[in-house]
PASEBA-1860 file (N, C-alpha, C; in nm, 3 decimals):
! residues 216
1> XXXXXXXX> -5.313/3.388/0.956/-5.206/3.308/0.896/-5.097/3.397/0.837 ~ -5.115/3.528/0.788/-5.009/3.579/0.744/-4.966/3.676/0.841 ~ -5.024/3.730/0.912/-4.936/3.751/1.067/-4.850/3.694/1.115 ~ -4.913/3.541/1.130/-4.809/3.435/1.228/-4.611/3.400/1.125 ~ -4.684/3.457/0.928/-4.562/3.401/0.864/-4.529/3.540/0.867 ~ -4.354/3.509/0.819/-4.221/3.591/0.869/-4.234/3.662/0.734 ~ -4.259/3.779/0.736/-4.229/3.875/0.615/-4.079/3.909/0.616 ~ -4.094/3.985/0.408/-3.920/4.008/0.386/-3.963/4.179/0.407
9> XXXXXXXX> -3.816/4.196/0.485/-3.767/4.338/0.536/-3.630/4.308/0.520 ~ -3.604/4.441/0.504/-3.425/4.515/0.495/-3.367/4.431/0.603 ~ -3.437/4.383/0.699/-3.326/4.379/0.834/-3.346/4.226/0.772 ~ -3.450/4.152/0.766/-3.417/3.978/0.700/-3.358/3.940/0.578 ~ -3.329/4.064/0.487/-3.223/3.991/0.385/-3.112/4.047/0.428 ~ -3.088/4.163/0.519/-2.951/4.159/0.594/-2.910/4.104/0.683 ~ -2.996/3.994/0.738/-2.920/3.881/0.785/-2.925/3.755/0.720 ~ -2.994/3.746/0.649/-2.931/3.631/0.501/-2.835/3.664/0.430
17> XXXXXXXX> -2.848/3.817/0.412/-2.678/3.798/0.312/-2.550/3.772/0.430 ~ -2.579/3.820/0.533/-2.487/3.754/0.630/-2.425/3.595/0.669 ~ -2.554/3.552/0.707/-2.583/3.424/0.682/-2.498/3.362/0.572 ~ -2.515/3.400/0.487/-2.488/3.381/0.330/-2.368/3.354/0.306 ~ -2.284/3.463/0.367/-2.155/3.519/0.327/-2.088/3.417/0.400 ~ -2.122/3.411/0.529/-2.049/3.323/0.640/-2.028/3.167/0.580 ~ -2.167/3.101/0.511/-2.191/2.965/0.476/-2.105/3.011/0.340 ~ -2.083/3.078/0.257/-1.977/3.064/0.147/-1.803/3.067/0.213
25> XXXXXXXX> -1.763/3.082/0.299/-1.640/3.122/0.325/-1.649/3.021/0.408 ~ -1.736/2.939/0.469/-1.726/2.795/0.531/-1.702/2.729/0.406 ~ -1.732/2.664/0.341/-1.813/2.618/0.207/-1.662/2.637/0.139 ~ -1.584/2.735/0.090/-1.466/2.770/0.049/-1.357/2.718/0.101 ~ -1.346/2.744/0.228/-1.251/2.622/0.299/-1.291/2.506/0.292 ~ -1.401/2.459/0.330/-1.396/2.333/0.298/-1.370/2.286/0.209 ~ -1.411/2.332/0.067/-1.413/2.299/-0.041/-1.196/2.288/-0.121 ~ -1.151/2.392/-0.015/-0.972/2.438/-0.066/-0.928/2.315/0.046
33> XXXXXXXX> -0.960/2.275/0.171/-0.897/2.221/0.266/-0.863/2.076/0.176 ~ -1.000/2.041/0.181/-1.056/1.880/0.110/-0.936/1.829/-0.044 ~ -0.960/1.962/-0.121/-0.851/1.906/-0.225/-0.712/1.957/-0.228 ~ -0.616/2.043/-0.100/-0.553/2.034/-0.033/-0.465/1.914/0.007 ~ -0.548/1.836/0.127/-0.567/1.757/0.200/-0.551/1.609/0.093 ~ -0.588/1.584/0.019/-0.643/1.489/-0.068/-0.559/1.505/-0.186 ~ -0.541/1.631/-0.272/-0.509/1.573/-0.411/-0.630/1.595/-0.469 ~ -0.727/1.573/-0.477/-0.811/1.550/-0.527/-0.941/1.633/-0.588
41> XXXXXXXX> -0.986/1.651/-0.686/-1.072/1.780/-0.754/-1.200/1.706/-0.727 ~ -1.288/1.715/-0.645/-1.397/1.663/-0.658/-1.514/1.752/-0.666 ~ -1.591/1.802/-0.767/-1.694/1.861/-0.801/-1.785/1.875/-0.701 ~ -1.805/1.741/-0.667/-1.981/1.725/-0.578/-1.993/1.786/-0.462 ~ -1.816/1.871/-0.435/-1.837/1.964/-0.283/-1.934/2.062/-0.370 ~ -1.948/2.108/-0.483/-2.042/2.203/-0.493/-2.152/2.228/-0.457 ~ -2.198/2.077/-0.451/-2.367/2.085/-0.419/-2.391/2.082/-0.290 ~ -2.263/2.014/-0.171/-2.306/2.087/-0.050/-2.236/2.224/-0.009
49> XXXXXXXX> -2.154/2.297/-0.072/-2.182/2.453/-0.060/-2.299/2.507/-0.070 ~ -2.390/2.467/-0.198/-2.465/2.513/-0.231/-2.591/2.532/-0.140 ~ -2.628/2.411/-0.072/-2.660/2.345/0.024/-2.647/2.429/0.127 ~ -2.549/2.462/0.212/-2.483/2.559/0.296/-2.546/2.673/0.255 ~ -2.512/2.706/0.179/-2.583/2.899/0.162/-2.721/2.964/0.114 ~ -2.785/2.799/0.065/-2.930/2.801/0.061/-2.989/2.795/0.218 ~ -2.950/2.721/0.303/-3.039/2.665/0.417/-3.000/2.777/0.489 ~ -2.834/2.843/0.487/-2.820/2.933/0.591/-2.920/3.080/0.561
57> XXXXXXXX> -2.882/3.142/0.469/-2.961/3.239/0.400/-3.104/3.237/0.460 ~ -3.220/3.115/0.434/-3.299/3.088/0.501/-3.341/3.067/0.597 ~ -3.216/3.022/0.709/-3.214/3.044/0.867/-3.203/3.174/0.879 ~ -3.099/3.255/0.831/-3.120/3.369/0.875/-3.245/3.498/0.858 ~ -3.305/3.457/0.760/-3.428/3.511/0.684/-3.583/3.510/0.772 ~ -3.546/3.370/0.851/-3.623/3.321/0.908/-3.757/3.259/0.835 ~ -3.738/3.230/0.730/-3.765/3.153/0.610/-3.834/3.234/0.504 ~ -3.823/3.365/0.506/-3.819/3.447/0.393/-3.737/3.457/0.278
65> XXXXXXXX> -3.791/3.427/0.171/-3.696/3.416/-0.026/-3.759/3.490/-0.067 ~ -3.711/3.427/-0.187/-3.757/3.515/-0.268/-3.675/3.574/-0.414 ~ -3.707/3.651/-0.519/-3.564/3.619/-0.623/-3.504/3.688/-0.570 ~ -3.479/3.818/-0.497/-3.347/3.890/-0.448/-3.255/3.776/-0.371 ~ -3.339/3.694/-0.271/-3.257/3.601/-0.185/-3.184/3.437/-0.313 ~ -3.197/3.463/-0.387/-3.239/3.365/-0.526/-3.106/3.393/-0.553 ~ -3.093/3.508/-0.636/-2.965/3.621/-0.673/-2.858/3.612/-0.577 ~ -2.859/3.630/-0.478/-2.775/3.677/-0.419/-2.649/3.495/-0.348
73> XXXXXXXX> -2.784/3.447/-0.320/-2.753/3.262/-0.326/-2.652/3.209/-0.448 ~ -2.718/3.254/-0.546/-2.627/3.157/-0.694/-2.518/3.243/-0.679 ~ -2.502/3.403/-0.661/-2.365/3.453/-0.670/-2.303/3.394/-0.534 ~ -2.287/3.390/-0.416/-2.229/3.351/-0.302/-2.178/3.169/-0.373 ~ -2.279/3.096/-0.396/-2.240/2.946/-0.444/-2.115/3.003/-0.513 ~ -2.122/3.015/-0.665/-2.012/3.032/-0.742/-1.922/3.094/-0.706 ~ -1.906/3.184/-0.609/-1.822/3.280/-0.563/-1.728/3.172/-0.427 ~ -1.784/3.118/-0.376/-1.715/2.996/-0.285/-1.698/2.898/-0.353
81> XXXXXXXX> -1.722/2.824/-0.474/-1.608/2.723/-0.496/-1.556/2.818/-0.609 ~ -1.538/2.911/-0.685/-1.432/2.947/-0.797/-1.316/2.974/-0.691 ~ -1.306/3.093/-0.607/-1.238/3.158/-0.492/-1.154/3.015/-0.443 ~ -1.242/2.929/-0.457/-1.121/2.811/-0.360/-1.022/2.780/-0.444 ~ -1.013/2.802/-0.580/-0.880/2.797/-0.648/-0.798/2.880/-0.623 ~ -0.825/3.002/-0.551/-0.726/3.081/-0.473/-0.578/3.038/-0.398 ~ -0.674/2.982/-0.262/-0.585/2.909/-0.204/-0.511/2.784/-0.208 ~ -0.617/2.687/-0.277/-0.483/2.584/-0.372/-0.398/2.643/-0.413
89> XXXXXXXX> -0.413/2.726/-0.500/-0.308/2.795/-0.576/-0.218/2.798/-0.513 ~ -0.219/2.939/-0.414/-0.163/2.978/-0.306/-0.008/2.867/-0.254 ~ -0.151/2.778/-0.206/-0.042/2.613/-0.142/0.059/2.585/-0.175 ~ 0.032/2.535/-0.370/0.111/2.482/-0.410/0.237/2.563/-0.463 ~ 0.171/2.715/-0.503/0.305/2.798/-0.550/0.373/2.809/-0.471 ~ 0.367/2.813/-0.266/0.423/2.873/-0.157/0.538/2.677/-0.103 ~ 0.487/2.563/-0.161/0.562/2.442/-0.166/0.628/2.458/-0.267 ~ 0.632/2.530/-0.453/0.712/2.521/-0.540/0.819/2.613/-0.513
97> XXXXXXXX> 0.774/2.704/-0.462/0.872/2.791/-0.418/0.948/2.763/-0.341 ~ 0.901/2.711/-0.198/1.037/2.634/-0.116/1.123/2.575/-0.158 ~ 1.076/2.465/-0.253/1.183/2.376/-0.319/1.271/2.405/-0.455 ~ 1.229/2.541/-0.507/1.313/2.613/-0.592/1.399/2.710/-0.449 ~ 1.394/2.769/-0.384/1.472/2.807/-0.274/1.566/2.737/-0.251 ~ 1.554/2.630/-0.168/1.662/2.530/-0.118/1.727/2.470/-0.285 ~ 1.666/2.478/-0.366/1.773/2.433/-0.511/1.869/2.550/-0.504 ~ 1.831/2.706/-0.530/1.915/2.802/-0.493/2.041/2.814/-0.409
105> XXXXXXXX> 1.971/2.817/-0.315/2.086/2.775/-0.167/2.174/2.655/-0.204 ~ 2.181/2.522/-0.271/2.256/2.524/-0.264/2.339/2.520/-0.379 ~ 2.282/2.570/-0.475/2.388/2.648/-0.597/2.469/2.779/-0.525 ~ 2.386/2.848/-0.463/2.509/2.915/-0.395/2.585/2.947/-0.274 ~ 2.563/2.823/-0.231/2.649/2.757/-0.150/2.769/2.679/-0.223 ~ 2.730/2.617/-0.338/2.857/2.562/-0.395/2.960/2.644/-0.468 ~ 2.877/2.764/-0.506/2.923/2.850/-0.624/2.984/3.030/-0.513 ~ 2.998/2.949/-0.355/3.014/3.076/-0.317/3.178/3.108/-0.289
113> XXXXXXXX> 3.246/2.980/-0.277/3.377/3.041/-0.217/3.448/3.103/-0.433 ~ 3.418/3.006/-0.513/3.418/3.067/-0.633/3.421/3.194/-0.653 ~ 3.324/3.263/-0.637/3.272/3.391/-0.661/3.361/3.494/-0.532 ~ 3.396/3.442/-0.418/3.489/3.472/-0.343/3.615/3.546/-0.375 ~ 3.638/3.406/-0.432/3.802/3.397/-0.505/3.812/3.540/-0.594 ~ 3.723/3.526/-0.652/3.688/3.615/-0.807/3.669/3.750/-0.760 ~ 3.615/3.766/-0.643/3.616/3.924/-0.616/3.751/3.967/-0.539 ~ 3.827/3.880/-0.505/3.924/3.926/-0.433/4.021/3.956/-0.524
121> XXXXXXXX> 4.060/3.819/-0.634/4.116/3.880/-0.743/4.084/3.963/-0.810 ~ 3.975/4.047/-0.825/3.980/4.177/-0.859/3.999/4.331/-0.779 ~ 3.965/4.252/-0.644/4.005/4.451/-0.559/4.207/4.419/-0.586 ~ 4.242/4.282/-0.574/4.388/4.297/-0.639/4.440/4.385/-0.722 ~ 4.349/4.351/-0.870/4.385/4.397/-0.976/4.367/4.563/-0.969 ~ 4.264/4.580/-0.904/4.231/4.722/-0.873/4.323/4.807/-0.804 ~ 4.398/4.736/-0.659/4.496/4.782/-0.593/4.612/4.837/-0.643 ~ 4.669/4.764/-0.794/4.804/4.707/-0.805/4.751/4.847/-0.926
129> XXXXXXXX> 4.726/4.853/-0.990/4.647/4.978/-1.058/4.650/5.109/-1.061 ~ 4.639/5.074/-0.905/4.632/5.276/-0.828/4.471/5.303/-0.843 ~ 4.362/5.209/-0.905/4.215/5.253/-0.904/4.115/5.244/-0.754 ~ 4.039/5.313/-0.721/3.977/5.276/-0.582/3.860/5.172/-0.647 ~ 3.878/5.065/-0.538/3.777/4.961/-0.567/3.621/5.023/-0.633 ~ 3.558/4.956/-0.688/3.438/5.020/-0.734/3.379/4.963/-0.624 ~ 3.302/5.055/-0.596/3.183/5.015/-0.493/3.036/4.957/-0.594 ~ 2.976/4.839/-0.499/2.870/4.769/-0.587/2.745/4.915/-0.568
137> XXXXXXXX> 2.678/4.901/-0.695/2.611/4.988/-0.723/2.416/4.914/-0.669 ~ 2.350/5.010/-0.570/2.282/4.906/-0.480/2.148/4.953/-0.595 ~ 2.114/4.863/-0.564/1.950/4.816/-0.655/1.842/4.865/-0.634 ~ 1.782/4.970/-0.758/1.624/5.025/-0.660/1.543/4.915/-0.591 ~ 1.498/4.986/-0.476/1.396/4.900/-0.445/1.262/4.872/-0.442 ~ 1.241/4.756/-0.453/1.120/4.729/-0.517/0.994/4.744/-0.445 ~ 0.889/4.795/-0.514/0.796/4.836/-0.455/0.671/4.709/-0.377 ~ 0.663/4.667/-0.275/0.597/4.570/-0.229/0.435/4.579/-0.284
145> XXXXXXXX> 0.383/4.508/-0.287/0.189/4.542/-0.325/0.155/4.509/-0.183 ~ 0.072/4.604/-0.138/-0.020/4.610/-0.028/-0.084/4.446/0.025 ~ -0.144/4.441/0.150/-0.210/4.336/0.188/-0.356/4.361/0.054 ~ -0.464/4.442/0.100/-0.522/4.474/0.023/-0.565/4.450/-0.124 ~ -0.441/4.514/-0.186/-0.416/4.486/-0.355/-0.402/4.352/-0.370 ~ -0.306/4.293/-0.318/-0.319/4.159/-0.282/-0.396/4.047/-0.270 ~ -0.479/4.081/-0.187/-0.641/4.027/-0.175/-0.729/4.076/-0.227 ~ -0.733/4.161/-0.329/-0.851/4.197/-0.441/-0.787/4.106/-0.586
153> XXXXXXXX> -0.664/4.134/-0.569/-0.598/4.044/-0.686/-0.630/3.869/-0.672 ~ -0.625/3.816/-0.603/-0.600/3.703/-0.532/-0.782/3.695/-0.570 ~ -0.861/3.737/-0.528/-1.012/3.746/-0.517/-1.059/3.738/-0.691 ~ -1.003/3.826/-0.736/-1.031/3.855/-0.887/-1.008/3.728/-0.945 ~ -0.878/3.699/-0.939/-0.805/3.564/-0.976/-0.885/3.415/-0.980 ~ -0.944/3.436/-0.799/-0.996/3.324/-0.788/-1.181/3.274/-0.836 ~ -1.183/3.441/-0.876/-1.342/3.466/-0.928/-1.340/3.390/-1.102 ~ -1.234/3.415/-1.138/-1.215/3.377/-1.252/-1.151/3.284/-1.317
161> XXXXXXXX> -1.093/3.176/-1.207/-1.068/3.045/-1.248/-1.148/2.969/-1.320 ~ -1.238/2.929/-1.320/-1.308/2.865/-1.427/-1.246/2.871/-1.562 ~ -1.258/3.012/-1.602/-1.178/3.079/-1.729/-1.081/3.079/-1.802 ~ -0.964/3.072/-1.653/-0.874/3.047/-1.679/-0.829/2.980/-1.692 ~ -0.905/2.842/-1.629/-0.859/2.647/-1.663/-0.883/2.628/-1.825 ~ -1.001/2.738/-1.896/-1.023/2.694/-1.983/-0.873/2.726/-2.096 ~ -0.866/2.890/-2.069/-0.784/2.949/-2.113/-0.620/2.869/-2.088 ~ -0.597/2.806/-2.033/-0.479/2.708/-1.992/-0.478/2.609/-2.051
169> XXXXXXXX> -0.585/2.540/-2.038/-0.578/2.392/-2.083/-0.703/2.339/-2.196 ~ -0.755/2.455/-2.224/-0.848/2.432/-2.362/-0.989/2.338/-2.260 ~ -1.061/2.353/-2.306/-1.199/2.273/-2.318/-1.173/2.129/-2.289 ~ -1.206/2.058/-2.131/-1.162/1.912/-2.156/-1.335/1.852/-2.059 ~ -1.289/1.725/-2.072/-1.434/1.629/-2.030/-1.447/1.728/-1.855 ~ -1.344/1.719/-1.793/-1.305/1.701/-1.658/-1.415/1.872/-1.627 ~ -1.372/1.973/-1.692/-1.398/2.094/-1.710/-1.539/2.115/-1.687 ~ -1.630/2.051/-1.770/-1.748/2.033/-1.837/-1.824/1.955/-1.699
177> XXXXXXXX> -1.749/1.858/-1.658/-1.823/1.770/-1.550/-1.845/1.877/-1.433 ~ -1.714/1.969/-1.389/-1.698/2.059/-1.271/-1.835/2.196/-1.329 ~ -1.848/2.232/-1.453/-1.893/2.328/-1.423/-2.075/2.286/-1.427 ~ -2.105/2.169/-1.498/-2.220/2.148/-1.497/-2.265/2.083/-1.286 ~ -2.160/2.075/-1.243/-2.222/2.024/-1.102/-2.182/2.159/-1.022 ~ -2.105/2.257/-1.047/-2.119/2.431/-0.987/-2.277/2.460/-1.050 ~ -2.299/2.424/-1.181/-2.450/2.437/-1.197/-2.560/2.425/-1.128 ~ -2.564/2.296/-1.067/-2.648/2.222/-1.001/-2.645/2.277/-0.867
185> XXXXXXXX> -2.521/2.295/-0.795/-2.540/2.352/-0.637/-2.589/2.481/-0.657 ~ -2.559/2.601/-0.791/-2.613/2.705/-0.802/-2.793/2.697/-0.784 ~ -2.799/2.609/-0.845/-2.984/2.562/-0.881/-2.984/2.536/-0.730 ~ -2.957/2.396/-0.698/-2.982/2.387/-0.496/-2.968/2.500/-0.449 ~ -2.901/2.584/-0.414/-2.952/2.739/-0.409/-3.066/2.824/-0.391 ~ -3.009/2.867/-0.518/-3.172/2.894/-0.564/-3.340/2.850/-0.532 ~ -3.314/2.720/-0.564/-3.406/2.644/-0.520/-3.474/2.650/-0.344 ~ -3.371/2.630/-0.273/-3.420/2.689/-0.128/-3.440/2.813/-0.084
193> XXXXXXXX> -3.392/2.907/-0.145/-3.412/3.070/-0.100/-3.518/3.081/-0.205 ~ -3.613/3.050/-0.253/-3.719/3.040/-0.356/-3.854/3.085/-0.248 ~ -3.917/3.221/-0.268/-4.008/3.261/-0.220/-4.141/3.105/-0.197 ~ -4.210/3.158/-0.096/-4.350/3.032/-0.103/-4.438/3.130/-0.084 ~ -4.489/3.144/-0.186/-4.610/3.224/-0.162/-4.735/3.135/-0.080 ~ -4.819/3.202/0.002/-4.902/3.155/0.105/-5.044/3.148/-0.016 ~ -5.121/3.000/-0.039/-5.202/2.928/-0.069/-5.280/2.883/-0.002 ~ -5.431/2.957/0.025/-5.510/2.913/0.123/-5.655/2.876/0.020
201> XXXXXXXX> -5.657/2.775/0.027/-5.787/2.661/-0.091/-5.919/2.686/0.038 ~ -6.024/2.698/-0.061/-6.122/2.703/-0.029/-6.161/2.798/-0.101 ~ -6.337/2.854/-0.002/-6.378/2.732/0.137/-6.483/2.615/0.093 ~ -6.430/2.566/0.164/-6.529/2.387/0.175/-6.619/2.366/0.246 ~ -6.706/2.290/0.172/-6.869/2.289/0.222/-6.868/2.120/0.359 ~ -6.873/2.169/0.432/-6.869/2.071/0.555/-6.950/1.926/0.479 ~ -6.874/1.810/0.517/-6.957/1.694/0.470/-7.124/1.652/0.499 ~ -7.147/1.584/0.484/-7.293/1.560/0.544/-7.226/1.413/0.620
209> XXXXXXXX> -7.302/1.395/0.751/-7.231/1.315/0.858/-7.355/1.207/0.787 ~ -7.248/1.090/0.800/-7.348/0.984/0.778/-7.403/0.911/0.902 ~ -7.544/0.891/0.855/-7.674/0.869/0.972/-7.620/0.743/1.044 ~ -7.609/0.695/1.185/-7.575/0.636/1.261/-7.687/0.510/1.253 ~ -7.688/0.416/1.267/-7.732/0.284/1.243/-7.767/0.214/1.380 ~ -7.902/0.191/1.420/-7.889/0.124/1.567/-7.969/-0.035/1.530 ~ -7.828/-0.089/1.578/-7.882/-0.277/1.547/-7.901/-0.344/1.664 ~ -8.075/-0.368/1.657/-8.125/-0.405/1.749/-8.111/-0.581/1.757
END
């Protein structure tokens, strides 16, 4: 019997944390698409993330847990729905931004033949002078942040939303509901990558066969 079951080795929790990783970054989109898509903050995707990276972990394990596979489960859960405040984020700053853009454009579009006027009347004033126009003085340039930095920032960020909802908006019912059901998919988790240790009862004393009856 313990031949036929799947022992833990290096190579079966390295394909559960694989496993793992894959069902959190499923689990993450789904979880960013859904309230995206919707509007809508709904907690209870937690418990099927959770769900997701317990069963996968365990497919890949080939049903080997255990607390390392335990550990590594509750961090992947929390780590796929905090991270999905990433890309909401993302969404909505990359839509606020468009529509502060086009407000731009057309302030200076209205404000451009203005500003026109205004520079011409001054290489005038400059001409009539005897001064050589000043040339515009050009702007250091700014240093871009890497893809990289970017996505460790963005990662950090989204590791620590929780925190920062609190830190934003103080302690509310809504808060409390989301983190006690990230709780719960953490536990579903856990709960399936949970070692089974092998239980073999006995041994048992064979019944006594009861005596056969011949009715004549």
């Amino acid at each position: 019997m313990r031949g036929t079951m799947a022992t833990d080795s290096h190579a079966a929790f390295t394909r559960a944390l694989l496993y793992g990783i894959g069902a959190a970054i499923l689990g993450m989109i789904l979880y960013a698409v859904f309230e995206i898509a919707t509007g809508l903050i709904v907690g209870y995707v937690s418990l099927a993330v959770g769900w997701m990276v317990g069963t996968a972990m365990m497919k890949g394990s080939h049903g080997v847990g255990g607390r390392r596979y335990q550990i590594v489960a509750v961090l992947l859960t929390y780590a796929a729905v905090s991270m999905a405040a990433a890309p909401v984020w993302i969404h909505y700053g990359n839509k606020h931004r468009r529509e502060q853009q086009q407000q731009i454009q057309q302030q200076q579009t209205q404000g451009q033949q203005t500003q026109q006027q205004l520079d011409e009347e001054q290489r005038q004033l400059e001409t009539e002078s005897g001064q050589r126009p000043s040339r515009p003085v050009p702007k250091p340039a700014q240093q871009k942040m890497s893809f990289g930095a970017w996505l460790a920032r963005a990662a950090l960020i989204g590791l620590a939303s929780p925190f920062l909802e609190v830190l934003g908006g103080g302690v509310t019912f809504a808060w409390l509901i989301g983190v006690v059901i990230l709780f719960v998919g953490m536990k579903i988790a856990a709960k399936l990558t949970a070692g089974r240790a092998l239980e073999i009862y006995g041994p048992f004393n064979d019944s006594a066969q009861p005596s056969q009856l011949t009715v004549g």
